[in-house]
C-alpha positions, 0 to 999 in steps of 0.5 A: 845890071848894076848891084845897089846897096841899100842901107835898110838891107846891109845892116852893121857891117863894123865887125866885118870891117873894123874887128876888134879881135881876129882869131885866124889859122897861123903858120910860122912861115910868112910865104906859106898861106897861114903865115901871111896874115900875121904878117899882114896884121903886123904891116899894116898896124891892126890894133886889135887883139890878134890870136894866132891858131896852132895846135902845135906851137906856143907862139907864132912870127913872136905871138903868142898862140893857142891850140884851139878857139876853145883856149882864147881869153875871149872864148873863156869869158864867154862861157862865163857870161864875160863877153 
């Protein structure tokens, strides 16, 4: 049996896709599993807003990190009505 997507069914997948912000767990060590995105991201030039999670470091593999989701830029716009 074969899968087919159909259009009307799939919706917008943009976001999913082409993000114009990531927020992902963050490790300072590009061998352990939460160090490989950022390395990824790097590598491969993702243009977007990249914001490393970790409660216990002020940066990560050189950015910038925060504690929580609650700390993004993007979080406080939003409670705001910014974003």
């Amino acid at each position: 049996m074969t899968a087919t997507l159909h259009p009307d069914r799939v919706g917008d997948l943009t976001a999913a896709l082409a993000p114009d912000s990531v927020a992902i767990g963050a490790s300072d060590n590009p061998k352990k599993v939460g160090g490989r995105p950022l390395m990824y991201l790097s590598k491969f030039d993702f243009r977007g807003r990249v914001y490393p999670i970790n409660p216990s470091r002020d940066t990560v593999e050189g950015w910038k990190s925060y504690a929580d989701l609650t700390d993004l830029p993007e979080s406080r716009a939003a409670s705001r009505g910014g974003v």
